[in-house]
mmCIF entry with sequence, helices, sheets and N, C-alpha, C, O atoms, coordinates in Angstrom:
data_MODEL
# 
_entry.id   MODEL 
# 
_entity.id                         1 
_entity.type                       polymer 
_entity.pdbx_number_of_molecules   1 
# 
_entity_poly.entity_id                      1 
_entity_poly.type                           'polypeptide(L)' 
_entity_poly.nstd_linkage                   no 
_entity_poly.nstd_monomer                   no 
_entity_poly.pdbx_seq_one_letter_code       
;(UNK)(UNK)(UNK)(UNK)(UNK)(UNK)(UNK)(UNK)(UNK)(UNK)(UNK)(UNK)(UNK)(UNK)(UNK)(UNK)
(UNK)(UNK)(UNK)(UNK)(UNK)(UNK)(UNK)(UNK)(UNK)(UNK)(UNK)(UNK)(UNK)(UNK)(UNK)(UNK)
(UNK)(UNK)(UNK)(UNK)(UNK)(UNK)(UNK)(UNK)(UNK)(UNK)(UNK)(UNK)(UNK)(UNK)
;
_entity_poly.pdbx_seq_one_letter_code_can   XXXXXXXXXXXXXXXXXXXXXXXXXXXXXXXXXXXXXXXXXXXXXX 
_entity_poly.pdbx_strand_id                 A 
# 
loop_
_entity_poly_seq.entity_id 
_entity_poly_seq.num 
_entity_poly_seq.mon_id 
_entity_poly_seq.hetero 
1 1  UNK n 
1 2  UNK n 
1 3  UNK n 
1 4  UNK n 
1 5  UNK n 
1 6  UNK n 
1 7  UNK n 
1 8  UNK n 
1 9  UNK n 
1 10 UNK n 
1 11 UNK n 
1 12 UNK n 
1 13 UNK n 
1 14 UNK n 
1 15 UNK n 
1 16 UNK n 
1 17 UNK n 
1 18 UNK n 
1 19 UNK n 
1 20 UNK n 
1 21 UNK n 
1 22 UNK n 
1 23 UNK n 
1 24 UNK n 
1 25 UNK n 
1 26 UNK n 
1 27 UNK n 
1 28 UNK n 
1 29 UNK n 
1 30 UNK n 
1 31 UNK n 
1 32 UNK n 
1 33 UNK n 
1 34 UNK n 
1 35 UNK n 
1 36 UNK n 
1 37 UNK n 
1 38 UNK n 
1 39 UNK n 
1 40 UNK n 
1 41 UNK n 
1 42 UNK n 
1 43 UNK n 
1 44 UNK n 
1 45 UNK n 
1 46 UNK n 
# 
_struct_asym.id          A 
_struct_asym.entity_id   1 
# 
loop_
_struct_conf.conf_type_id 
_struct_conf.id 
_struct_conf.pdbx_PDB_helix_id 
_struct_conf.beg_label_comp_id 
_struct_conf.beg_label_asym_id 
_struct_conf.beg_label_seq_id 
_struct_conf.pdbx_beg_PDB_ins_code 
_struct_conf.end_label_comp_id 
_struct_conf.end_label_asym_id 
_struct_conf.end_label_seq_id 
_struct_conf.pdbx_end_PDB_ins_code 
_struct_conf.beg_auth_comp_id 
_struct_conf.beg_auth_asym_id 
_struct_conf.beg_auth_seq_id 
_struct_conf.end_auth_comp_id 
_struct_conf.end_auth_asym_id 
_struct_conf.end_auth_seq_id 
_struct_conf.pdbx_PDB_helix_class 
_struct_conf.details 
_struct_conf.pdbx_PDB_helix_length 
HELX_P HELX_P1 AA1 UNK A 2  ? UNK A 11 ? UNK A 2  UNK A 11 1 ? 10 
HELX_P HELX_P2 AA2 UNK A 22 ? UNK A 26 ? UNK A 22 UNK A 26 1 ? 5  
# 
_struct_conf_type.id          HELX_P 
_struct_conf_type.criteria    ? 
_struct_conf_type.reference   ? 
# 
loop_
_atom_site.group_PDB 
_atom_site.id 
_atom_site.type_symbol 
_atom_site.label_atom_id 
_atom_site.label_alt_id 
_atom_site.label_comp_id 
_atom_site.label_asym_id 
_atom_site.label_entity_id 
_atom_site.label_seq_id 
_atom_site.pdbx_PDB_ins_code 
_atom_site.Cartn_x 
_atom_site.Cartn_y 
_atom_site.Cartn_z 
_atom_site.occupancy 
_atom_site.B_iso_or_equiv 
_atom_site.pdbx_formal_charge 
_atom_site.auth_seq_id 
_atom_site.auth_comp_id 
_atom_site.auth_asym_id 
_atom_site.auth_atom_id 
_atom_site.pdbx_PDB_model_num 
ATOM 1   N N  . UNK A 1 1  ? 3.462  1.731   19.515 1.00 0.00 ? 1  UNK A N  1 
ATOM 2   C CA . UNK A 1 1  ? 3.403  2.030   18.099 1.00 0.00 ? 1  UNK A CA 1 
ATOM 3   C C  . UNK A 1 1  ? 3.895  3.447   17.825 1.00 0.00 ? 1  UNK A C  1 
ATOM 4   O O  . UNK A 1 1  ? 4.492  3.831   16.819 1.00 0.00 ? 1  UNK A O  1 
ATOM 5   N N  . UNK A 1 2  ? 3.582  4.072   18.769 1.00 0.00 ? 2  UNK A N  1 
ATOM 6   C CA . UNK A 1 2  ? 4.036  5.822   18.485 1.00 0.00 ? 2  UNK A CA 1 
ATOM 7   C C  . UNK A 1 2  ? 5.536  5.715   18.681 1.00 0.00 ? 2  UNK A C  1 
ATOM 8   O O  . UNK A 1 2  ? 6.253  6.421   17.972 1.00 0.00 ? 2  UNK A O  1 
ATOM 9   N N  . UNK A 1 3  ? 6.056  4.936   19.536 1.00 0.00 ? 3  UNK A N  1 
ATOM 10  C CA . UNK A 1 3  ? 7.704  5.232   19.674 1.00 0.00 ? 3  UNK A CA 1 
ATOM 11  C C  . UNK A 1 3  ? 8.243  4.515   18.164 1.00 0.00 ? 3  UNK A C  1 
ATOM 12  O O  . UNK A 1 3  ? 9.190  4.962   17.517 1.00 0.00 ? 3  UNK A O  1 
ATOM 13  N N  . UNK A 1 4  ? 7.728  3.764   17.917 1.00 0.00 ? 4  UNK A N  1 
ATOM 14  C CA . UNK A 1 4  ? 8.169  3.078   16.657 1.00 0.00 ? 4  UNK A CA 1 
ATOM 15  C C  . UNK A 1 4  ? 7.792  4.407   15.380 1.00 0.00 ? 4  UNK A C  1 
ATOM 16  O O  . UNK A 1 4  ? 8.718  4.622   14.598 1.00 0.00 ? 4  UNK A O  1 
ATOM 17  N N  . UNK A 1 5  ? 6.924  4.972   15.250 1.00 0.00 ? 5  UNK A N  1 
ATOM 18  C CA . UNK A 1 5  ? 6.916  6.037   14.519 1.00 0.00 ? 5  UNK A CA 1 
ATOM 19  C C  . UNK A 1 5  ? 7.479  7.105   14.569 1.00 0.00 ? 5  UNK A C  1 
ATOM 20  O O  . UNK A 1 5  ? 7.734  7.604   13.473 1.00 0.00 ? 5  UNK A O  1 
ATOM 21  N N  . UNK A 1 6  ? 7.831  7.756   15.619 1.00 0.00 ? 6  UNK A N  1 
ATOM 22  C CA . UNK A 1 6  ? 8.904  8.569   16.190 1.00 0.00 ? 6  UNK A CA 1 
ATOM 23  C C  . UNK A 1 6  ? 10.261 8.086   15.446 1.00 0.00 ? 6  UNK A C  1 
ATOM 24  O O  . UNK A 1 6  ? 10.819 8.778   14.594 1.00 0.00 ? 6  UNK A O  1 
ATOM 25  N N  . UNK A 1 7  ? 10.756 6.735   15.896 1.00 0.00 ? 7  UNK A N  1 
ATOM 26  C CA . UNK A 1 7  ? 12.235 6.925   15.496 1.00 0.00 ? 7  UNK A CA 1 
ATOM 27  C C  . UNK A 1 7  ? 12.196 6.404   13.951 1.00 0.00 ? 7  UNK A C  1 
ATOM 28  O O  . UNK A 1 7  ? 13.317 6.277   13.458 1.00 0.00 ? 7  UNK A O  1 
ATOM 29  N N  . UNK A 1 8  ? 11.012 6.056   13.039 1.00 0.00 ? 8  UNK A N  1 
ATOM 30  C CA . UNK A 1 8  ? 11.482 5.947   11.492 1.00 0.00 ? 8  UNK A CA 1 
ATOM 31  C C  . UNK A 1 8  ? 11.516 7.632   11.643 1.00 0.00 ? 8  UNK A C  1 
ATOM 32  O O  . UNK A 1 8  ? 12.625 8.057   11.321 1.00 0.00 ? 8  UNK A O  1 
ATOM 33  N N  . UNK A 1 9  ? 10.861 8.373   11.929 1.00 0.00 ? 9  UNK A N  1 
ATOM 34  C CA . UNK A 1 9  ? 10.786 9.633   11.553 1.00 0.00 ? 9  UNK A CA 1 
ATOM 35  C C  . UNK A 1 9  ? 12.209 10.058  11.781 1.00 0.00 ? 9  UNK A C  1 
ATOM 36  O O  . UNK A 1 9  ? 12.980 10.292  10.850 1.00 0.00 ? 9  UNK A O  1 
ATOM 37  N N  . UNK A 1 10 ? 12.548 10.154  13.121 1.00 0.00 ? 10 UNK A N  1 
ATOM 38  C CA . UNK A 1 10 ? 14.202 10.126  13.560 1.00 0.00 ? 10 UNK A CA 1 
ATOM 39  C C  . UNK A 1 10 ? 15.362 9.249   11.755 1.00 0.00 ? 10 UNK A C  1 
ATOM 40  O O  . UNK A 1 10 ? 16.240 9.711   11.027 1.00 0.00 ? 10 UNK A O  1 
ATOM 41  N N  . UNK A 1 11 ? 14.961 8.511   11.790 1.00 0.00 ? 11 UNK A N  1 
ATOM 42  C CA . UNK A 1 11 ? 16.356 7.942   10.965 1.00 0.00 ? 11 UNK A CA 1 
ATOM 43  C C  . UNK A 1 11 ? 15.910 8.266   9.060  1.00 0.00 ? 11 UNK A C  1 
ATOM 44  O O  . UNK A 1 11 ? 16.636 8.052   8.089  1.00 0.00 ? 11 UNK A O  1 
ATOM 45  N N  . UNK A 1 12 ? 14.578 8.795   9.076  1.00 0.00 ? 12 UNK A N  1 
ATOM 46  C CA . UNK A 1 12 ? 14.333 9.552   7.950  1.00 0.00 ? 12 UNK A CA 1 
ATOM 47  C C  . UNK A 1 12 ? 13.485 8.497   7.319  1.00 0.00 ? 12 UNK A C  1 
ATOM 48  O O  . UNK A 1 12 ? 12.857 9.004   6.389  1.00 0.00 ? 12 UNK A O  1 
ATOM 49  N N  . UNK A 1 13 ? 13.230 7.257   7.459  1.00 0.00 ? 13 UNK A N  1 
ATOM 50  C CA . UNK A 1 13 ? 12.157 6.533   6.801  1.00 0.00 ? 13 UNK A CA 1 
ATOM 51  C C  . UNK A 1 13 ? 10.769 6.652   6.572  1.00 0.00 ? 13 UNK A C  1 
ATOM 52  O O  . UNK A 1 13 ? 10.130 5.874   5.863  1.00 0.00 ? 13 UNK A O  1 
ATOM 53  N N  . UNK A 1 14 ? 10.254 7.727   7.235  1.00 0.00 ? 14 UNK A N  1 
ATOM 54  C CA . UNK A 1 14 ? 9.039  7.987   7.175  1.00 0.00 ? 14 UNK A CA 1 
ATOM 55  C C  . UNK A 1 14 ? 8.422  8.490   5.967  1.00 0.00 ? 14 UNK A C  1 
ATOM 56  O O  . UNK A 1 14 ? 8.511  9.718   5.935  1.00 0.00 ? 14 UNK A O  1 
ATOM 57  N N  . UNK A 1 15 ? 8.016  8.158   5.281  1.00 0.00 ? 15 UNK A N  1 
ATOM 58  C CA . UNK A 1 15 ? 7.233  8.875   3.964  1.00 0.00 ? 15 UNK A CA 1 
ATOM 59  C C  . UNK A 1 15 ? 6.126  9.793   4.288  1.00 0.00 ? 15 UNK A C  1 
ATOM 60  O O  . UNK A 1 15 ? 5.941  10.964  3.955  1.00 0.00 ? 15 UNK A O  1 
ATOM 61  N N  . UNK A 1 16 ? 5.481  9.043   4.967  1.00 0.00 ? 16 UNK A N  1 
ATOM 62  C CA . UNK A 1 16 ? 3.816  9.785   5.349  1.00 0.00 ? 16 UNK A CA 1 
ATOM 63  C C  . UNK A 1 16 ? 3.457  9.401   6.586  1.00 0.00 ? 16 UNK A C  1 
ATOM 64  O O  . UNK A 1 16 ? 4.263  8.677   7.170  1.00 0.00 ? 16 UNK A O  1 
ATOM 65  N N  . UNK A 1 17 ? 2.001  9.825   7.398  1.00 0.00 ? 17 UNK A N  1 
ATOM 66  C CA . UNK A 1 17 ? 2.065  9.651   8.756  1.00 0.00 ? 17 UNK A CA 1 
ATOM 67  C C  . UNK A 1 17 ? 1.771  8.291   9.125  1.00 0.00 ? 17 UNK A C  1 
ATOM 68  O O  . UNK A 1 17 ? 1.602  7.950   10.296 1.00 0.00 ? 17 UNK A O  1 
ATOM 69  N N  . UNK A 1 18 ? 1.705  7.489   8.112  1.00 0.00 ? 18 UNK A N  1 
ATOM 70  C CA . UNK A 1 18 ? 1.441  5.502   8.141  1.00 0.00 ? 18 UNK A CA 1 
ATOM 71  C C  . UNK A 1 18 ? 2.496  4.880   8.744  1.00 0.00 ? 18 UNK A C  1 
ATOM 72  O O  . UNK A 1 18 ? 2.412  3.732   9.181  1.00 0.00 ? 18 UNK A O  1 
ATOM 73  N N  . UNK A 1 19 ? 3.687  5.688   8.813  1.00 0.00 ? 19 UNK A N  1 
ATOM 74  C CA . UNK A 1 19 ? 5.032  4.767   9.024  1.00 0.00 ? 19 UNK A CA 1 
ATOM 75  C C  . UNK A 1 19 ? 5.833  4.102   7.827  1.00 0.00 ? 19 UNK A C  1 
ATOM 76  O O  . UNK A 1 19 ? 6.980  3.671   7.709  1.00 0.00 ? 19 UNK A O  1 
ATOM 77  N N  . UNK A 1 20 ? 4.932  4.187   7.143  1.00 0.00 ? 20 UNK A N  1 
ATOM 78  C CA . UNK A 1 20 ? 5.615  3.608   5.704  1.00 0.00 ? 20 UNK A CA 1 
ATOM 79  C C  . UNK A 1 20 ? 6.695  4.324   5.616  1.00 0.00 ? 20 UNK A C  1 
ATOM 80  O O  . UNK A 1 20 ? 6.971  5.443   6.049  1.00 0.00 ? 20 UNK A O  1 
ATOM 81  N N  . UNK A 1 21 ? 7.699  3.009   4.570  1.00 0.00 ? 21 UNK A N  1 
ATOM 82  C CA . UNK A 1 21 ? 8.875  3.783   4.161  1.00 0.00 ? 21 UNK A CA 1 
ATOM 83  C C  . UNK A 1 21 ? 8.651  4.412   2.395  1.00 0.00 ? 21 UNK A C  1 
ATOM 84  O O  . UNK A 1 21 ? 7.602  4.324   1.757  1.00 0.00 ? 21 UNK A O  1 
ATOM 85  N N  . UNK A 1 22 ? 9.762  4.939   1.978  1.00 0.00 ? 22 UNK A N  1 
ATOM 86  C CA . UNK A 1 22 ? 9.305  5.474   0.884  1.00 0.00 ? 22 UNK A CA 1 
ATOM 87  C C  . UNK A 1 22 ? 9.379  4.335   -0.272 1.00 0.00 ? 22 UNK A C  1 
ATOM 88  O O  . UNK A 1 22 ? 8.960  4.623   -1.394 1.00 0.00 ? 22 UNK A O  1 
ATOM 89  N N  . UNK A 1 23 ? 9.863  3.158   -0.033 1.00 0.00 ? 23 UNK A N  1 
ATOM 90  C CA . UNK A 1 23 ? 9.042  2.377   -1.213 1.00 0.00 ? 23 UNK A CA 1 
ATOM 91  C C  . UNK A 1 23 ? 7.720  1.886   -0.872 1.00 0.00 ? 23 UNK A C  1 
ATOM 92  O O  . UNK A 1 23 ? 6.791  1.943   -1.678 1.00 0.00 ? 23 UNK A O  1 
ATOM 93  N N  . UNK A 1 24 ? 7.622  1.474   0.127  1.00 0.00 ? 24 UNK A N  1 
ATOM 94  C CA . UNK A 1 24 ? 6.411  1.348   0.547  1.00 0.00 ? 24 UNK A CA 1 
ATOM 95  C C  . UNK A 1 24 ? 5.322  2.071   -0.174 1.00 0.00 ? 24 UNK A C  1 
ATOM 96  O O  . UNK A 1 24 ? 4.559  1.677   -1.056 1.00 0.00 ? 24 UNK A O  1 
ATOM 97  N N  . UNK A 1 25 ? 5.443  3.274   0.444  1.00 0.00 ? 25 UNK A N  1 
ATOM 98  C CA . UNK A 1 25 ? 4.581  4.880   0.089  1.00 0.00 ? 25 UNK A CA 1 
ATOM 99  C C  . UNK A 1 25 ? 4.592  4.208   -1.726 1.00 0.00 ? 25 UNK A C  1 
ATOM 100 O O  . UNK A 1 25 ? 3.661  3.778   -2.406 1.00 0.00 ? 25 UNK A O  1 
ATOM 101 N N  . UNK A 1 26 ? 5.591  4.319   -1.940 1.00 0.00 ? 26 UNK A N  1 
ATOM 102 C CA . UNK A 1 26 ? 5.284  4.355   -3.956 1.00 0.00 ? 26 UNK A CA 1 
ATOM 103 C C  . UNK A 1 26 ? 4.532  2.335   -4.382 1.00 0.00 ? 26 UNK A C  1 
ATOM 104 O O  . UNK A 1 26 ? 4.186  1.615   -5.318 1.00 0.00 ? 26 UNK A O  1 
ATOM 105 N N  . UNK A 1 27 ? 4.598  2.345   -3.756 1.00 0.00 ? 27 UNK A N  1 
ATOM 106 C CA . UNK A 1 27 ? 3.652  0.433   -3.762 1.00 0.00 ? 27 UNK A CA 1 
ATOM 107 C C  . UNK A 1 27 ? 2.480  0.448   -2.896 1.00 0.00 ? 27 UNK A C  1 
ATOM 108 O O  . UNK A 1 27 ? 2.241  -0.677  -2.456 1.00 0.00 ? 27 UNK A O  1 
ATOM 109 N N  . UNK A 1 28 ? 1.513  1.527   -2.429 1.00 0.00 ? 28 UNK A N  1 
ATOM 110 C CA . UNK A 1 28 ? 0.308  1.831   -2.016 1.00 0.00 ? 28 UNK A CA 1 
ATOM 111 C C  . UNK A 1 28 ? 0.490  1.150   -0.573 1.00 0.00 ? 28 UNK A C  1 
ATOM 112 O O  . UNK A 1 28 ? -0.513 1.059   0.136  1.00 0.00 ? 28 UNK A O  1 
ATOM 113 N N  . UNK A 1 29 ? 1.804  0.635   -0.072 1.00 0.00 ? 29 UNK A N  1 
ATOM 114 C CA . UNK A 1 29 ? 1.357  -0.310  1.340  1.00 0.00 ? 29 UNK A CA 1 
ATOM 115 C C  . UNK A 1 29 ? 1.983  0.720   2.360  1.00 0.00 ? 29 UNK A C  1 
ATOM 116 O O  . UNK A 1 29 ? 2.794  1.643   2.281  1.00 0.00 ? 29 UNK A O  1 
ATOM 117 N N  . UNK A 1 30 ? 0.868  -0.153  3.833  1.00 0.00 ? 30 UNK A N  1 
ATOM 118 C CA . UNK A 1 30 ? 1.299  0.558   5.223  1.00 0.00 ? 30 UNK A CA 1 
ATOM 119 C C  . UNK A 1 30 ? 1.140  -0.913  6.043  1.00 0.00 ? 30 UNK A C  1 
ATOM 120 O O  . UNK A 1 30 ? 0.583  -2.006  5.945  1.00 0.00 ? 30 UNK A O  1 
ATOM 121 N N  . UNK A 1 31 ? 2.234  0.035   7.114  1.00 0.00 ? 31 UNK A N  1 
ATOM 122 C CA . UNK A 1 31 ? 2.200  -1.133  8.355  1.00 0.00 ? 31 UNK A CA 1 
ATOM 123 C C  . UNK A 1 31 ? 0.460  -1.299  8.977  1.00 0.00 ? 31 UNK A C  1 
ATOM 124 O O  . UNK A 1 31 ? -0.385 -0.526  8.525  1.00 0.00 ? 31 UNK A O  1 
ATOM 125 N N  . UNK A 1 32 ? 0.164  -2.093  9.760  1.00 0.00 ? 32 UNK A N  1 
ATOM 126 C CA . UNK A 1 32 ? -0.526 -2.278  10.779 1.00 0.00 ? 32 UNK A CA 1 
ATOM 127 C C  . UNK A 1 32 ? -0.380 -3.415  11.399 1.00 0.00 ? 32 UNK A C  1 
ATOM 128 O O  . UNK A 1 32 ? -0.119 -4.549  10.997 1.00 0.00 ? 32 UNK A O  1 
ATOM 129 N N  . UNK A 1 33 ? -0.635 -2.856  12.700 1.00 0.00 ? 33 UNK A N  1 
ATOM 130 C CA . UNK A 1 33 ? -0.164 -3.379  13.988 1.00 0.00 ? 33 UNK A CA 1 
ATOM 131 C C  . UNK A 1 33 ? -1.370 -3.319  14.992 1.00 0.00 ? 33 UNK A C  1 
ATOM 132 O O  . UNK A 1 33 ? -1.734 -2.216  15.401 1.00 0.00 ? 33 UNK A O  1 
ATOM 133 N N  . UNK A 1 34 ? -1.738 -3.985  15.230 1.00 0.00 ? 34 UNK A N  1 
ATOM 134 C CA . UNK A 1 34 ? -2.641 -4.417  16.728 1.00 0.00 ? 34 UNK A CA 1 
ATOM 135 C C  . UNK A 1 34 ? -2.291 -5.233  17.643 1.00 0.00 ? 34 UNK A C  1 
ATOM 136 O O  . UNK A 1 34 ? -1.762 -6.322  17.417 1.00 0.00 ? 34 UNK A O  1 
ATOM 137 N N  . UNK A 1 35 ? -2.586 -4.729  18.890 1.00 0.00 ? 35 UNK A N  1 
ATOM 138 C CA . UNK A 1 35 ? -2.643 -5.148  20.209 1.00 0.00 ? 35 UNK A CA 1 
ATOM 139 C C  . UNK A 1 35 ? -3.772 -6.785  20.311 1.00 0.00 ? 35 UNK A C  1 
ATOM 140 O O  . UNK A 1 35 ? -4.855 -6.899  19.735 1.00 0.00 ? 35 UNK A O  1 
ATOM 141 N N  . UNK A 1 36 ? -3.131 -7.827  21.166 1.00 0.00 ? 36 UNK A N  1 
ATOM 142 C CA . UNK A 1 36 ? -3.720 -8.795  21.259 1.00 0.00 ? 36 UNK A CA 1 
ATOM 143 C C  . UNK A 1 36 ? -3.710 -9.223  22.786 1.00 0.00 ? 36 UNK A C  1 
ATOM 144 O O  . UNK A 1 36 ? -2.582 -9.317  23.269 1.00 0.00 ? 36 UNK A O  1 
ATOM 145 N N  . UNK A 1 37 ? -4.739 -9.487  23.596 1.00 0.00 ? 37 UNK A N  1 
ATOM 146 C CA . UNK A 1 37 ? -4.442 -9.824  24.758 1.00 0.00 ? 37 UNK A CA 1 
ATOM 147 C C  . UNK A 1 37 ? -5.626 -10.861 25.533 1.00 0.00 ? 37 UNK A C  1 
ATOM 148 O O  . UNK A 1 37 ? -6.679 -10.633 26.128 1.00 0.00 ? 37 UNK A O  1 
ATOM 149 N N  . UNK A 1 38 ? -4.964 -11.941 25.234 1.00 0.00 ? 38 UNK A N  1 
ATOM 150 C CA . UNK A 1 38 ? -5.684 -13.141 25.762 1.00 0.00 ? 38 UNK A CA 1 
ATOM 151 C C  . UNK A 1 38 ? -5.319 -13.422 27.661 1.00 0.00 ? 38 UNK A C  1 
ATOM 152 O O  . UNK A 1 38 ? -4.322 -13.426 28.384 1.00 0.00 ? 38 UNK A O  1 
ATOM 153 N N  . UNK A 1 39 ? -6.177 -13.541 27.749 1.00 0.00 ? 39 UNK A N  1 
ATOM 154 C CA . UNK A 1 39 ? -6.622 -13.978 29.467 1.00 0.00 ? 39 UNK A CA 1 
ATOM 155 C C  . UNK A 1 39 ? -6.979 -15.306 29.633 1.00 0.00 ? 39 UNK A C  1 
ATOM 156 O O  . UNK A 1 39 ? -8.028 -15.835 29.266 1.00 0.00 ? 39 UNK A O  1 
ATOM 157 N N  . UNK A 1 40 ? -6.004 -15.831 30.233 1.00 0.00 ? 40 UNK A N  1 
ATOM 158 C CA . UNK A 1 40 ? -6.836 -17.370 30.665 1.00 0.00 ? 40 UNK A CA 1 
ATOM 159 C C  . UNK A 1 40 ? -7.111 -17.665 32.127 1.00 0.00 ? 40 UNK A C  1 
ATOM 160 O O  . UNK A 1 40 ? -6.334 -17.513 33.070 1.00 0.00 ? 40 UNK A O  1 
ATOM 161 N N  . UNK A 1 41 ? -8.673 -18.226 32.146 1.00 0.00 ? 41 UNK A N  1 
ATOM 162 C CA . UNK A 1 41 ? -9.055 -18.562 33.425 1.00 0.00 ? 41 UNK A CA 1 
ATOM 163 C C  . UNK A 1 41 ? -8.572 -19.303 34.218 1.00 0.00 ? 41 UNK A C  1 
ATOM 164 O O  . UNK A 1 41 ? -8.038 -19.020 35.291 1.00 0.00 ? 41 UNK A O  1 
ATOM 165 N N  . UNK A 1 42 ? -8.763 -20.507 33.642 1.00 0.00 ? 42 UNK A N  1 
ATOM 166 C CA . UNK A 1 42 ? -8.100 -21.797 34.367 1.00 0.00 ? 42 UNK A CA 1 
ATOM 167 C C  . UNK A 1 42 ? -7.197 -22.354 33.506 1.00 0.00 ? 42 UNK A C  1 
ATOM 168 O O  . UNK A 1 42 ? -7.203 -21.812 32.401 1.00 0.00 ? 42 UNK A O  1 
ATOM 169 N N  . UNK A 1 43 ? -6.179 -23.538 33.680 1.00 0.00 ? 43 UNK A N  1 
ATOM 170 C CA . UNK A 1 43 ? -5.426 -24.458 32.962 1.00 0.00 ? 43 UNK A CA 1 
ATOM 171 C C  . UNK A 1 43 ? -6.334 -25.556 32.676 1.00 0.00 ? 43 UNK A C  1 
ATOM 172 O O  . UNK A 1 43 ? -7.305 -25.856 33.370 1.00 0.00 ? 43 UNK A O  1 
ATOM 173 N N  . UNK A 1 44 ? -5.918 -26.203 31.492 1.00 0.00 ? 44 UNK A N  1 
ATOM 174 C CA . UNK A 1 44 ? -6.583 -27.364 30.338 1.00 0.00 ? 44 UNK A CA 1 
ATOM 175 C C  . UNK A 1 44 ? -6.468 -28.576 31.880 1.00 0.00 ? 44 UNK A C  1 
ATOM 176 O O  . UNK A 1 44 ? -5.550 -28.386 32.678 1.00 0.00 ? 44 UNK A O  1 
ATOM 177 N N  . UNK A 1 45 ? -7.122 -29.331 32.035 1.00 0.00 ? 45 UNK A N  1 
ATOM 178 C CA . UNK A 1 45 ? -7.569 -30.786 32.781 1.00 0.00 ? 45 UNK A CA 1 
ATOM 179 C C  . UNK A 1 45 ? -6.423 -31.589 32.102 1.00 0.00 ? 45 UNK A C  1 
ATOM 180 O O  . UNK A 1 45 ? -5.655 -32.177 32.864 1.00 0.00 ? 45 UNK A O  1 
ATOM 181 N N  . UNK A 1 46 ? -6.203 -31.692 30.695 1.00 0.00 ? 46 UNK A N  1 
ATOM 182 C CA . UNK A 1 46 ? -4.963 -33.040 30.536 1.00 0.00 ? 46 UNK A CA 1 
ATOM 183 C C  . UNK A 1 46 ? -4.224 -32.551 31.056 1.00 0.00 ? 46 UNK A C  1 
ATOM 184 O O  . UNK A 1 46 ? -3.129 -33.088 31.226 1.00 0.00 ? 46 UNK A O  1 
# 
């Protein structure tokens, strides 16, 4: 997520430290992004 904030900052899209771009910023919205990480024990029987 930080390298992705780094380069809007790099190509000038950054409005504020949310990542938002600047329409974004003026329409109250921000990204979010979370991590998901499922583990499976065993495989399904069918």
């Amino acid at each position: 997520m930080e390298s992705t904030l780094n380069h809007l900052k790099s190509v000038g899209l950054l409005a504020d430290g949310f990542g938002s771009t600047p329409e974004m910023h003026r329409r109250d919205l921000i990204w979010v992004a979370y991590w998901l990480q499922i583990e499976v024990d065993r495989r399904s029987s069918w």
